[in-house]
N, C-alpha and C positions, 0 to 999 in steps of 0.2 A: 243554710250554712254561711252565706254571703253575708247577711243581715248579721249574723252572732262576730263574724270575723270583724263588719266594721264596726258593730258596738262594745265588743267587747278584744277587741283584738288586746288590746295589753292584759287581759286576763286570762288571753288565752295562753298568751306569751309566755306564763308564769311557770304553768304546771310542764310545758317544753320546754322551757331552759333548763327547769329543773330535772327532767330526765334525762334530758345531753350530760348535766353537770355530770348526776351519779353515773350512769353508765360510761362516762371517761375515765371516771374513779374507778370503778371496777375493772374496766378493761384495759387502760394503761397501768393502773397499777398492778394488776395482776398477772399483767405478761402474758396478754392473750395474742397481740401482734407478734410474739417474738416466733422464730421460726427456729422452731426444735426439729426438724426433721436435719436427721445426721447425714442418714443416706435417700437422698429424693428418688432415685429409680428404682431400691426396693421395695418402696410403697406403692407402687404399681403392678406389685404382682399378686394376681388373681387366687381368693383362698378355695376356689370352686377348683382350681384347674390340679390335677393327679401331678402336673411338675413342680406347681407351687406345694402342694401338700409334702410331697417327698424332698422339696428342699427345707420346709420349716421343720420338719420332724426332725431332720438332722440338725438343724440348729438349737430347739431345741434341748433335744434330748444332750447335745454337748453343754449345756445350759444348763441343765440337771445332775449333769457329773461333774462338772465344772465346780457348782455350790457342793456337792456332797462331800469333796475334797479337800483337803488343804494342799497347795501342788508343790514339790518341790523347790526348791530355788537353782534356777536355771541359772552358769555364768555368765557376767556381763554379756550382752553383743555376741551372742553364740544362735542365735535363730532367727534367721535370714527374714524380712518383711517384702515382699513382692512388691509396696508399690512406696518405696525406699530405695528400691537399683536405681540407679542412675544412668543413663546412656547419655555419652559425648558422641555426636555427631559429628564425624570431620565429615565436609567436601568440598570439591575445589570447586572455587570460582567462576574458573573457566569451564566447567562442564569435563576436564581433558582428565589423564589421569593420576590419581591422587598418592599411588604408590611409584612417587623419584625421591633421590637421598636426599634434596632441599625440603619438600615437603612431607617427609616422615620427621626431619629433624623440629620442621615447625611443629607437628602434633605431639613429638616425645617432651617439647616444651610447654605446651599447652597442658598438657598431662601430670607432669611438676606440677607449675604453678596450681591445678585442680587440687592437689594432693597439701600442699601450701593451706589453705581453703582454714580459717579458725574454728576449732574444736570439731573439726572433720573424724581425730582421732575418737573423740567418745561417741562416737556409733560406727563404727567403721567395723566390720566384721572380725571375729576374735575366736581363735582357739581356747580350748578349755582352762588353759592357763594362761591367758591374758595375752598371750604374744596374737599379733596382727595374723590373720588368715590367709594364707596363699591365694586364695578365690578372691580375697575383697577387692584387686585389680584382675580385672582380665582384658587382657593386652596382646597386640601381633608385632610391636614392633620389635620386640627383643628379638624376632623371630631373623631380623634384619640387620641384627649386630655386623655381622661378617661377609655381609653386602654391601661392597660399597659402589658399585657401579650399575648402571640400568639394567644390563644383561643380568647379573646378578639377583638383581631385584627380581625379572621377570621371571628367572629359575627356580628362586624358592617360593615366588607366587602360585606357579604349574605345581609344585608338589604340594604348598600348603591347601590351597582350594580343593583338595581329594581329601585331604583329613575330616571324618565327623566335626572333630573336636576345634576345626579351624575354618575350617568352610564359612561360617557364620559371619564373619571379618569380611568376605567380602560380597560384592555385586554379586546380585543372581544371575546375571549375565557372564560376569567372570567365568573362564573355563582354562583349562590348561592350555589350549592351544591359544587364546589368547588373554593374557595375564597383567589385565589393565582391570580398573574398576573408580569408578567418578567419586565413589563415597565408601569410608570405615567405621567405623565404630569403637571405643572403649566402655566397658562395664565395669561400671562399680556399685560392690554391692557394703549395703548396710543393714544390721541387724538391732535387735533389741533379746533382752531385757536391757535398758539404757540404766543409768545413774547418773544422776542430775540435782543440784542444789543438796548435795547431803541425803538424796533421798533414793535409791536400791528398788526397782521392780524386781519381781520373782522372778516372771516368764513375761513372754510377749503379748499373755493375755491379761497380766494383771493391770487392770487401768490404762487397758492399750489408746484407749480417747486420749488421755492426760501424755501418752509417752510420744503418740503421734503429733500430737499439738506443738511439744517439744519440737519436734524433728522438722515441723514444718517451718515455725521460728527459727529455731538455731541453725538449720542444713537448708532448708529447701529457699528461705529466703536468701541466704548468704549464696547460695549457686545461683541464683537471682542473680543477684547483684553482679556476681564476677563475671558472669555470661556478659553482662550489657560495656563490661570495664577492660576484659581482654579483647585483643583482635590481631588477627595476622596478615602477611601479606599475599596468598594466596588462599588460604584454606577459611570456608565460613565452618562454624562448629554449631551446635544447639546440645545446650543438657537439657536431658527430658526423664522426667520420673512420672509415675502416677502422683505422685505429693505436689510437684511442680506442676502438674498436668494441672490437677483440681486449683491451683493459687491460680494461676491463669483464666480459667474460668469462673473461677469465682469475682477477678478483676474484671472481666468482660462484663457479666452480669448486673456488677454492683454501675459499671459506665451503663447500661442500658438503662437500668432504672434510674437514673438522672433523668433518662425521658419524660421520667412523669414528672419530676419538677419541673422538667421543660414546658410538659404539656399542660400542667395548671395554669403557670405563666403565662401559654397560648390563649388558655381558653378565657383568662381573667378579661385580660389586655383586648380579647375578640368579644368579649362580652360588655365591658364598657366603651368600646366602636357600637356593637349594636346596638346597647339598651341606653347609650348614650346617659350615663348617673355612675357616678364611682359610688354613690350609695349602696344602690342597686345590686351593683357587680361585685361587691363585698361583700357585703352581708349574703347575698346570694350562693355565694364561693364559702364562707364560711358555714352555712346552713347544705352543701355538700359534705365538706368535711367531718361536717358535726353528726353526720347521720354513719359512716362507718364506729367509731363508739358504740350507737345504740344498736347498729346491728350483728356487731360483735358480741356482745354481750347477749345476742339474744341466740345466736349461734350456739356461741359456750353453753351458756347456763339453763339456755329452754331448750333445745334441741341437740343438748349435752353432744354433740362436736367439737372435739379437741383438738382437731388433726390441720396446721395451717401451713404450708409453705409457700413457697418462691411463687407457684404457679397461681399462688389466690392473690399474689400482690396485684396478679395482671387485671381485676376488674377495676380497678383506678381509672382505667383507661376508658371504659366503656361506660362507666359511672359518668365521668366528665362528659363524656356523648347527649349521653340523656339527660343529664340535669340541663347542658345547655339548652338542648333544643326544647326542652319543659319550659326555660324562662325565654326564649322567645315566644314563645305559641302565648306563653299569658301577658308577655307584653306589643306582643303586636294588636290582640287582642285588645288589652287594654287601649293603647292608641287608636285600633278602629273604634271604638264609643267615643270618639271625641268628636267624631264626624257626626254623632246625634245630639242637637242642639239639650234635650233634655238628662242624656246621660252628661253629658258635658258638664250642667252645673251642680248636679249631683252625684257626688260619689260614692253615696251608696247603689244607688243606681249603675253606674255607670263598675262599680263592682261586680254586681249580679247578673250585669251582662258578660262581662269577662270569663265570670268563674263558670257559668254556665256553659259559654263553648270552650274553654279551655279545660277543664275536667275531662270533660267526655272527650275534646281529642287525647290527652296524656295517661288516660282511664285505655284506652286501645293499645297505643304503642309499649304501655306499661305492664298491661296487663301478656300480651305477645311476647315482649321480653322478658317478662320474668317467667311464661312455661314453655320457654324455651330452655331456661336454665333446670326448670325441674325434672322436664325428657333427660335432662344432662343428670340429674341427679339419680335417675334409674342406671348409671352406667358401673358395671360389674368391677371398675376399675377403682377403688378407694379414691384415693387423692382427683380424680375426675367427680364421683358423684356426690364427694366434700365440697369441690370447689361451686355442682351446680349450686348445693342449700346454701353457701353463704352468697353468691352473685345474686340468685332468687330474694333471701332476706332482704339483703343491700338495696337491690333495688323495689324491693315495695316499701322497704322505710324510707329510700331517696323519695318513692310516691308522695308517702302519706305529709312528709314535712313539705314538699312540693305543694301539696295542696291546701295545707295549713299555714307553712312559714313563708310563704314567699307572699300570697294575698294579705297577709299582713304587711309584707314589705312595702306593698303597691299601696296600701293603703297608708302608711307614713307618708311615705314618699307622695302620695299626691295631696295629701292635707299640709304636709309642712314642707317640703323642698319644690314637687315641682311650680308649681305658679312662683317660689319666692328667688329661686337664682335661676341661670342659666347654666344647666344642666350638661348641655354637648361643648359650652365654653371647656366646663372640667376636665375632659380629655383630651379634645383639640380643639380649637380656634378654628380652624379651616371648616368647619365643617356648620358653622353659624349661618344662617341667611334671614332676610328678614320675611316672617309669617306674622300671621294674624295666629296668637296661640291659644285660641277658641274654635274658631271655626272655616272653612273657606268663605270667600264673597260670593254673596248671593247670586253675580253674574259670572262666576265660575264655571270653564266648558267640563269641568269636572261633575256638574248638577246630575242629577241621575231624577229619573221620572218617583214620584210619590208612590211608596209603598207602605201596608200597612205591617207593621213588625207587630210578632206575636204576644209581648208581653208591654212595652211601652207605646205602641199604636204612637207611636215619633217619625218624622221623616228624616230618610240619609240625605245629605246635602254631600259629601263626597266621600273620595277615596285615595287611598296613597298611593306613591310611587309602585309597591308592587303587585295589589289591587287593581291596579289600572290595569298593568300588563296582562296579569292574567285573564282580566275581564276583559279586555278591547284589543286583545293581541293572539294569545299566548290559546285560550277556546277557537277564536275561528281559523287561527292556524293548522289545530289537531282538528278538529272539525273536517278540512280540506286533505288532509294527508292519513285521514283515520284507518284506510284499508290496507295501505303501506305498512302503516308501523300495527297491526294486530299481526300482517302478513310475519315482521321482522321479528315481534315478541313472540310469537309462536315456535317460529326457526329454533329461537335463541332457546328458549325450554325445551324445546326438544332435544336440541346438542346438551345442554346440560343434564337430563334425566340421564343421555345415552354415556355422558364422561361420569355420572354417577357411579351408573354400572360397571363402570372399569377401578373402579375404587378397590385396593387390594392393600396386600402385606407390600414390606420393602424387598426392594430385589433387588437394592443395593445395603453396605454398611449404613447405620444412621452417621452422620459428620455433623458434629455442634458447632468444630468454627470453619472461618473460611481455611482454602487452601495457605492463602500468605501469612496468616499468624506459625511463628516459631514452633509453637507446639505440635499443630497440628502436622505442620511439612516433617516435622521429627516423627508422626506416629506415622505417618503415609512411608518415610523414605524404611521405618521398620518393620513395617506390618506385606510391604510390596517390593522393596527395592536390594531385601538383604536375603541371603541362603538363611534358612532358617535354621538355628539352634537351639541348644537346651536351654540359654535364657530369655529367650525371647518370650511373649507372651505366649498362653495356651491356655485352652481349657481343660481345668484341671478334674477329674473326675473320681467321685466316691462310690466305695462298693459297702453297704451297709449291711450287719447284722444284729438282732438283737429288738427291732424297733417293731411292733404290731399297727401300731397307729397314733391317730394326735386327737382328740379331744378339744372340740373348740367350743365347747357350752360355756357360757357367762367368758366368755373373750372381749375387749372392747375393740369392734369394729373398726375402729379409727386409730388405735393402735397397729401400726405396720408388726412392731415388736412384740404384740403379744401373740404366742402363735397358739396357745391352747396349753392342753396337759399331754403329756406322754403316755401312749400307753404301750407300755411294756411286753416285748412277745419274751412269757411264762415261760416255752419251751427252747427257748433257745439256750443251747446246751453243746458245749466241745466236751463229750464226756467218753470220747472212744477214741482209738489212735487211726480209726480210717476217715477219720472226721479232719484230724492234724494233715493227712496225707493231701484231704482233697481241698484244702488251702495252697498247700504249697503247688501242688495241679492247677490248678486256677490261676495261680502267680504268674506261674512259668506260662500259661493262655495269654494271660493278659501281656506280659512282656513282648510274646511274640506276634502280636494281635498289629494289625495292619494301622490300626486307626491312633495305636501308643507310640508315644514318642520315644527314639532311641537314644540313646545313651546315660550318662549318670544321673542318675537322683531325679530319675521320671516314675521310678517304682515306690511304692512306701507299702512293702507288704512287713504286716509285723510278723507273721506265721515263720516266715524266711530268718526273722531278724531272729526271735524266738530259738528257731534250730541254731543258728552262728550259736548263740549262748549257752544255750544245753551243750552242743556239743565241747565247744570251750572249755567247758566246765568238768570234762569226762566224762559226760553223761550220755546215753543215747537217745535217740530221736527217731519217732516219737515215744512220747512220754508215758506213762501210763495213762489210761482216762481220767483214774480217779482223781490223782494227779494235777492232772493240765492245768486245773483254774488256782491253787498253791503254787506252784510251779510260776504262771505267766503271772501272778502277782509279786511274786520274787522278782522278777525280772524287773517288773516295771518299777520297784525300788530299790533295788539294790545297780542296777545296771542303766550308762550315762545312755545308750539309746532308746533300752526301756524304758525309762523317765522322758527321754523327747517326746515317743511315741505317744506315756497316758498323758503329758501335757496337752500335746497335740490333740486329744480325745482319739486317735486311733486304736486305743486303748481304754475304753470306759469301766472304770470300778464306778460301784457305790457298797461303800464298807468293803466288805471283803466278797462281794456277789459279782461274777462279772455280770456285766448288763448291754455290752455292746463292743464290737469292734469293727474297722473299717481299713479298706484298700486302697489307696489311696493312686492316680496314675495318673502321669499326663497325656493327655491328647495331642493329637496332629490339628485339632481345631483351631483353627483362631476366635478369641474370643470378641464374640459383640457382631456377628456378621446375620445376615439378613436369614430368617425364617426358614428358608428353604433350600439354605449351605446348611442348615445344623441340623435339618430331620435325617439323614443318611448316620450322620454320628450317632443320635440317640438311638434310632433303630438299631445299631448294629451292637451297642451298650445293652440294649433290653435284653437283646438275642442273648448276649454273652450273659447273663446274669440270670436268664431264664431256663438258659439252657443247667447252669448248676442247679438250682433248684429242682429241674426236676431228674436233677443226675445221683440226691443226695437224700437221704435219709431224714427225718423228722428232726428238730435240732437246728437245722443249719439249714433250710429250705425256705426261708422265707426272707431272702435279699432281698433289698432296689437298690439301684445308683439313679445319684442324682449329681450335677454339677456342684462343684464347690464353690463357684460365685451362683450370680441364680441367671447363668446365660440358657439354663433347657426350662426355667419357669417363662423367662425372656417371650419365646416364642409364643405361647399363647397368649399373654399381653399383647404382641405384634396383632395376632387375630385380633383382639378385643378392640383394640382400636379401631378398628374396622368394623366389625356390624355393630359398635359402640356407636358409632358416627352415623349412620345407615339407621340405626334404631332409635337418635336423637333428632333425627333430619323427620323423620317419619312422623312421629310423635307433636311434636313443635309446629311443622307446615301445617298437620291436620288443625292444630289448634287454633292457629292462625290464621287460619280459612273459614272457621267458624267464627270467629271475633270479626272477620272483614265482612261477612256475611251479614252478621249483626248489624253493625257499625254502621253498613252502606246499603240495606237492606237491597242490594243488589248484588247476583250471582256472577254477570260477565265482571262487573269489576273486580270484585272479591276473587276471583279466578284468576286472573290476568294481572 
């Protein structure tokens, strides 16, 4: 190989430019780098796991009613989007308390000006006929009109802090007997279907990407802005939405990844210090870069993975690891043959001695990292065992040009640059001295005794600076201290097998940023610091009817969103009126159910809503059987909450067939909290759900609930990350113990 590289190296050159070329072409222009993943943590949930199946089924299947439909046109701004509320955080300053008449007068001004906010009104929450909604501000100060002294204040504090409906306003610490609290709150809520440049959404699901994009430009930037523009003289505030939440992280994120231009820049700038050649270090750099291309492309189109986000940018990082230490090893390498008077005047020679021990060390290290990535690529977790096959490809195409494109470099580089400039002048001056740039002097205490080498039977005349050390320093050092440090490396594996085993789920919230970024202290001061109410977060939870199962043959894998076909349960049927009774029985369970949240619009039973209408109408309740399914399709067209409900899919037609309905309730859960705060919830959901099924008749007996975001899929994800790691750790070490084995054809080192 050494021999073809140096006689043919510019022919080898040819057919690899030429594949860099095409494969940039195909894979920049095709949008293989672009990162389509909309939502990154739904793609980590497990299609093996019974939470994940029962949450796509319902996604699906509202995806199948959804097309079978044409949906009514819903008024502007009439259906509330959860993560479009907005919360103003007031608190004081001083830690002291925040309800006295100067500083409620500073937040009823803050509050204005919020309201001020441009084109605040076209999403701003709307009754059916366009007038602004009582709910779209939810406010305590009005509450304080005709208070105008502290005692006063403290008096309607004691009684509002015992209202359901008001409690939420303040400290969880607040209590009647004392009627102080450091921090309040305002809500504001916005809704959709929006209308925008001339252009009318139906409902909140038509082209909800396109409406949110809006909202995130037009509202969520502009509450930006004003946030950073107003300020008072006691009170700090923070507006916080889920919209707002994600712009922030997504600013974090995009400032992290500056790191990798940092870190190319590192590794450029630390590669032309060590290999001392801007030739070198360029071309070098550019023959890393040129290898993501071809292994993108081989990702996509050979190993037909589509699936790229945020978390595959991160091999960048580790790429630049190995390529460096790849172009050290083959240019120290090469430097060491200068020390053999015979490689020294020939370069082809003194090539075959390079490539020879430089292969076989980059041949180990490469080979180790890359099935370490493939253990990774057995991991049950999608977007984990996408990322191991493209890091695995990456780095054996970094291999293969490694071993092809860089001995090419050396070999320019030493026919035409190095003997004709000075090289280390290129980067810095300082670092010139005067050598002989052939060989040490023959009365060198550097002289090393005559050895016979294996292939050119040449004598070493010397050694560099870190050859030296190792050889005359650095061996009879470790030599004298060798029972110490097996003593200490033993220790140290051993504590680590044993913090192995302690490897678990979280048994705290996961938190993305730190405590001091705005966003996060606004979901800490919500999630911990406030009486809880009906709009705060929760987990929202679905009672499903109607669904048998999902169908995932011919799905693509790597599609988060494809979630299979639906299959249909045939007998699901409201065909009798004990059938109606044991919905609205169930309702009234659920309402009074320990784990549901109480008060307004935590329920979405349509059975309930159903009777309002019938009865309204003169009719009685329940219906007849034959009835029911005429009947609840009436409703859902002729009637404004029957229309929310089948928008909503709580209500599934296809044609005139009913095919599914759902219950919809909030939880006392907080949502996003660690593994082992949510099993008591799900547990006591299954009970409730199992218990109907087996309370009820053929028809209507084969429920599930599952969460409406995918926080009960969530949890065994949490699992998977864990014997994911454990079963990567496992797989990789054993490999890698076989390769050192190889390599070193010795056991204690290859152990140790």
């Amino acid at each position: 190989m050494s021999k073809l590289i140096y006689h043919w190296w510019w022919a080898l050159l040819i057919p690899i430019v030429t594949i860099i070329v095409v494969c940039s072409i195909i894979s920049i222009g095709g949008g293989y780098f672009k990162v389509e993943d909309k939502n990154p943590a739904a793609s980590f949930l497990m299609d093996s796991s019974e939470k994940t199946t029962n949450y796509h089924k319902r996604m699906q299947a509202e995806i199948d009613v959804e097309k079978a439909n044409v949906l009514g046109e819903i008024p502007k701004s009439t259906q509330l989007i959860t993560d479009w509320r907005t919360f103003l955080v007031f608190k004081s300053k001083d830690g002291g308390n925040i309800f006295t008449p100067e500083r409620i007068e500073q937040m009823k001004a803050l509050e204005e000006s919020f309201m001020k906010i441009e084109n605040l009104g076209n999403f701003s929450l709307k009754t059916a006929d366009g007038q602004t909604n009582s709910r779209f501000k939810t406010s305590i100060f009005a509450a304080f009109n005709s208070a105008t002294t502290q005692a006063q204040l403290d008096a309607t504090i004691s009684q509002l802090v015992q209202g359901t409906s008001t409690s939420f306003f303040f400290s969880s610490k607040t209590t009647p007997e004392k009627p102080t609290s450091f921090l309040t709150r305002t809500i504001f809520t916005f809704a959709a279907p929006i209308e925008w440049d001339g252009k009318k959404y139906n409902d909140k699901t038509d082209d909800f990407e396109k409406q949110n994009e809006i909202f995130e430009e037009e509202m969520g930037q502009k509450i930006r802005e004003w946030t950073d523009d107003e300020s008072t003289k006691d009170i700090e505030f923070i507006a916080y939405s889920g919209v707002i939440d994600d712009l922030e992280l997504e600013d974090v994120i995009m400032k992290d990844f500056t790191l990798a231009i940092i870190s190319i820049c590192f590794v450029y700038f630390y590669l032309m210090v060590h290999l001392r050649s801007i030739f070198l270090s360029s071309f070098g750099m550019l023959q890393v870069i040129s290898a993501f291309p071809v292994a993108m492309t081989i990702y996509r189109d050979i190993f037909q993975v589509n699936f790229y986000n945020q978390l595959h940018m991160l091999v960048v990082f580790i790429v630049l690891g190995i390529s460096a230490d790849n172009f050290f090893i083959y240019t120290d390498c090469w430097k060491q043959a200068r020390n053999f008077p015979k490689l020294n005047k020939d370069i082809s020679y003194r090539l075959a001695f390079t490539y020879r021990r430089a292969v076989k060390a980059i041949s180990v290290t490469s080979s180790t990292t890359s099935m370490a990535f493939i253990a990774t690529a057995f991991s049950k977790l999608m977007p984990i065992s996408s990322f191991g096959i493209w890091a695995c490809i990456l780095v054996i195409v970094n291999y293969c040009f490694t071993s092809t494109v860089f001995p090419i470099l050396l070999v320019i580089h030493g026919k035409y640059i190095e003997d004709k400039i000075c090289t280390r002048k290129q980067v810095c001056p300082c670092l010139i001295k005067k050598e002989n740039n052939n060989q040490p002097p023959a009365n060198s205490q550097n002289q090393r005794p005559k050895r016979q080498l294996s292939s050119f039977h040449e004598v070493e005349t010397g050694y560099g600076i870190i050859e030296k050390f190792f050889n005359e320093y650095w061996v009879k050092w470790m030599n004298i201290v060798k029972i110490p440090v097996i003593i200490i490396v033993t220790c140290w594996v051993a504590f680590c097998v044993y913090r192995t085993t302690q490897i678990g789920p979280l048994t705290e919230p996961e938190q993305f940023l730190p405590d001091e970024y705005p966003m996060q202290e606004a979901e800490n001061h919500l999630r911990y610091d406030f009486k809880q109410g009906p709009n705060d977060e929760a987990v929202k939870i679905r009672f499903i009817w109607g669904i048998n199962g999902i169908d995932r043959d011919g799905t693509n894998h790597w599609n988060p969103v494809d979630y299979g076909t639906i299959n249909w349960d045939d007998d699901f049927l409201i065909d009798t009126e004990a059938k109606q009774t044991a919905f609205i029985t169930f309702c009234q369970t659920i309402r009074g159910h320990k784990y549901i949240r109480g008060g307004d619009e935590t329920l979405f039973c349509f059975m309930n809503e159903f009777k309002t209408w019938v009865e309204n109408n003169g009719e009685t309740f329940p219906v007849p059987g034959d009835k029911f399914t005429s009947k609840l399709l009436e409703f859902t067209e002729n009637d404004a909450t029957g229309k929310t409900y089948r928008n909503e899919k709580l209500i599934g037609f296809i044609g005139d067939k009913l095919k599914m309905v759902q219950i919809k309730a909030v939880s006392t859960a907080i949502p996003w909290k660690q593994r082992s705060y949510n099993v008591p919830f799900v547990d006591a959901f299954n009970g409730l759900i199992g218990d109907f099924n087996s309370d009820n008749d053929d028809g209507i007996n084969n429920a599930f609930q599952t969460s409406e975001d995918f926080n009960w899929p969530w949890m065994d994800t949490e699992k998977e990350f864990v014997s994911g790691a454990i079963q990567g750790m496992a797989i990789a070490i054993s490999f890698a113990f076989v390769i050192l084995v190889v390599a070193t054809t010795n056991l204690i080192i290859a152990f140790f």
